[in-house]
C-alpha positions in Angstrom: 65.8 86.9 128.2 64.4 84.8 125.8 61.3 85.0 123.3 59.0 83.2 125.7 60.1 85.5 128.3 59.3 88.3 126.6 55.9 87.5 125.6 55.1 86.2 129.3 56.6 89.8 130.0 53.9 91.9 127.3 51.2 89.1 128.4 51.4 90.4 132.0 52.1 94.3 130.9 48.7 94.4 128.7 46.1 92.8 129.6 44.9 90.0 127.2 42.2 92.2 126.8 44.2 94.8 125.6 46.2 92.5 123.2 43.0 91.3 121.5 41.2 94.2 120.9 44.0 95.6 119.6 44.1 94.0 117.1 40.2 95.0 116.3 41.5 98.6 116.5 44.2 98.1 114.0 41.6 96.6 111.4 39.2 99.9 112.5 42.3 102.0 111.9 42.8 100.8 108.6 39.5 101.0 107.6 39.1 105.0 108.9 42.4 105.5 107.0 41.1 104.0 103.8 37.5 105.5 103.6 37.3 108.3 105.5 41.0 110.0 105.7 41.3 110.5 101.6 42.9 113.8 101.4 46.1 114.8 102.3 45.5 117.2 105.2 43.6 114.8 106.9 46.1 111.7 106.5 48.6 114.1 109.1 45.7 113.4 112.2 46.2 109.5 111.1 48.8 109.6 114.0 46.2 110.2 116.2 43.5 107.1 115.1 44.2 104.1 117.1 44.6 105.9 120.5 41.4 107.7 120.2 39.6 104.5 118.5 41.7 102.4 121.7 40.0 104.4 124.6 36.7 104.0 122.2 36.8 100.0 122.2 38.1 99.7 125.4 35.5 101.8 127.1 32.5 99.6 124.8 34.7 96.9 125.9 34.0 97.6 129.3 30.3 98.0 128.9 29.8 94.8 127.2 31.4 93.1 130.1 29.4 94.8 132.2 31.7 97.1 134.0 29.8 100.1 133.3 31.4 101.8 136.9 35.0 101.7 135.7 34.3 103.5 132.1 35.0 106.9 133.8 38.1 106.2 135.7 41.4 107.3 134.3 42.6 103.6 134.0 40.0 103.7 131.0 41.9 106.2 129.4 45.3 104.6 129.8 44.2 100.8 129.1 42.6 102.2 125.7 45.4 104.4 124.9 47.9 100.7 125.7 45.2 99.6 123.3 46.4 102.3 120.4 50.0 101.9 121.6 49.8 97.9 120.8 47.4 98.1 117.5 50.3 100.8 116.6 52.8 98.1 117.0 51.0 95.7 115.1 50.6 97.8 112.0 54.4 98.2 112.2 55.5 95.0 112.3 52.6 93.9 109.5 54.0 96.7 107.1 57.4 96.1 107.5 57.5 92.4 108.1 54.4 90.4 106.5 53.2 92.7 103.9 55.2 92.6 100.3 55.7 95.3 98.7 55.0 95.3 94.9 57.6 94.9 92.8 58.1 96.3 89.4 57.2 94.4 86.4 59.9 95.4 84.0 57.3 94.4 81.3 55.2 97.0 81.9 56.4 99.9 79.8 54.8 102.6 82.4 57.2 101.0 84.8 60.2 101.2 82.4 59.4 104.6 81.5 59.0 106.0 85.1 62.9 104.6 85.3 64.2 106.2 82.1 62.7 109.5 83.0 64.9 109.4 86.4 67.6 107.6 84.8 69.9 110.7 84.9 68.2 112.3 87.8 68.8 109.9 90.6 72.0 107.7 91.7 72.7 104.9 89.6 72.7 102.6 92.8 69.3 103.5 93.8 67.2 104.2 90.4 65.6 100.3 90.8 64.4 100.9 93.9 63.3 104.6 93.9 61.4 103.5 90.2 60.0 100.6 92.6 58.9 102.9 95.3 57.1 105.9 92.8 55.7 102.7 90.9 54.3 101.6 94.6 53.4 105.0 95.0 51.6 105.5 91.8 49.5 102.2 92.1 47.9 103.4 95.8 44.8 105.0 96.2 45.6 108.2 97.4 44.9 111.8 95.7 47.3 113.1 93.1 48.4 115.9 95.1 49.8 113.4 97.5 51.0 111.5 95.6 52.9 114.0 93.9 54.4 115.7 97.1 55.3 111.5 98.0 57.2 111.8 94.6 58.9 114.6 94.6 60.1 114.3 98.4 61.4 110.8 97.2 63.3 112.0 94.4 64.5 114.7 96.4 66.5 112.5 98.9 68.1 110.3 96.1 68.8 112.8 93.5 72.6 113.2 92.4 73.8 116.3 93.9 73.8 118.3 91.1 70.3 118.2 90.1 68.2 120.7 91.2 64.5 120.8 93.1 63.4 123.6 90.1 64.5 120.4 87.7 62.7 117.8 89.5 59.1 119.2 89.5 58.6 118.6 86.0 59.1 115.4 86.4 57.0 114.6 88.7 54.0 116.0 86.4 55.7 114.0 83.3 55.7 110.6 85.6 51.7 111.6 87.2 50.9 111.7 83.4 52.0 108.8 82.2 49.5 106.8 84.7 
């Protein structure tokens, strides 16, 4: 099957309709998740966001166009919940594909120090890019307490086997300190 194919094939699947306005959901999604989902407890219904903001467009969707008689059928429901599915895909592919992460600037003596505090806590192999990831971490605009839990579960899966979770919570503070 080839690319053209394939998008002849998703074309035909979704609607247009669908396609577009998913992308409208995805930028509503990313708004909600930057103003209104702040703390940690909230960020877990994040899942949830573009399907419930999908069946939201898509049903105003249908009322602009003037097909107020279909906004309670179930095909409403499953067109705005394609409509989540698809903005979901887009995010995915724009996070892992188009946006760049930052890197560390090995200038900045924060960024240095984060690596020499883990320098004997995490494998040699992967201490630039776990210092890259807390530094990534560290530089969002989330609350300290994620952030900290982000951190810790980080370290966690590329500590050297002999170090200890008791060991790594002080670290975390030390690094959430020095920023």
């Amino acid at each position: 099957m080839t690319v053209l194919e394939i998008i002849l094939d998703i074309v035909h699947k979704y609607s247009i309709a669908i396609l577009g306005l998913a992308f409208l959901v995805c930028g509503l999604t990313a708004l909600v998740k930057r103003f209104l989902l702040k703390s940690y407890k909230l960020k877990k219904f994040l899942t949830f966001v573009p399907f419930i903001l999908g069946t939201l467009v898509y049903a105003l969707f249908l009322l602009i166009v003037g097909k107020m008689s279909e906004i309670i059928r179930l095909e409403t429901l499953y067109s705005g919940f394609a409509c989540g599915a698809v903005a979901t895909t887009y995010y995915i592919v724009y996070e892992q594909f188009i946006r760049g992460k930052t890197r560390i600037d090995i200038s900045d003596t924060k960024a240095l120090a984060v690596m020499g505090i883990l320098e004997r806590t995490i494998i040699k192999k992967d201490l630039e890019a776990v210092s890259n990831d807390i530094y990534i971490i560290l530089s969002s605009d989330n609350e300290e307490q994620y952030k900290s839990k982000e951190i810790l579960n980080l370290i966690i899966l590329n500590k050297k086997e002999d170090i200890t979770e008791k060991e790594i919570k002080p670290l975390v503070k030390l690094i959430l300190k020095l920023v």
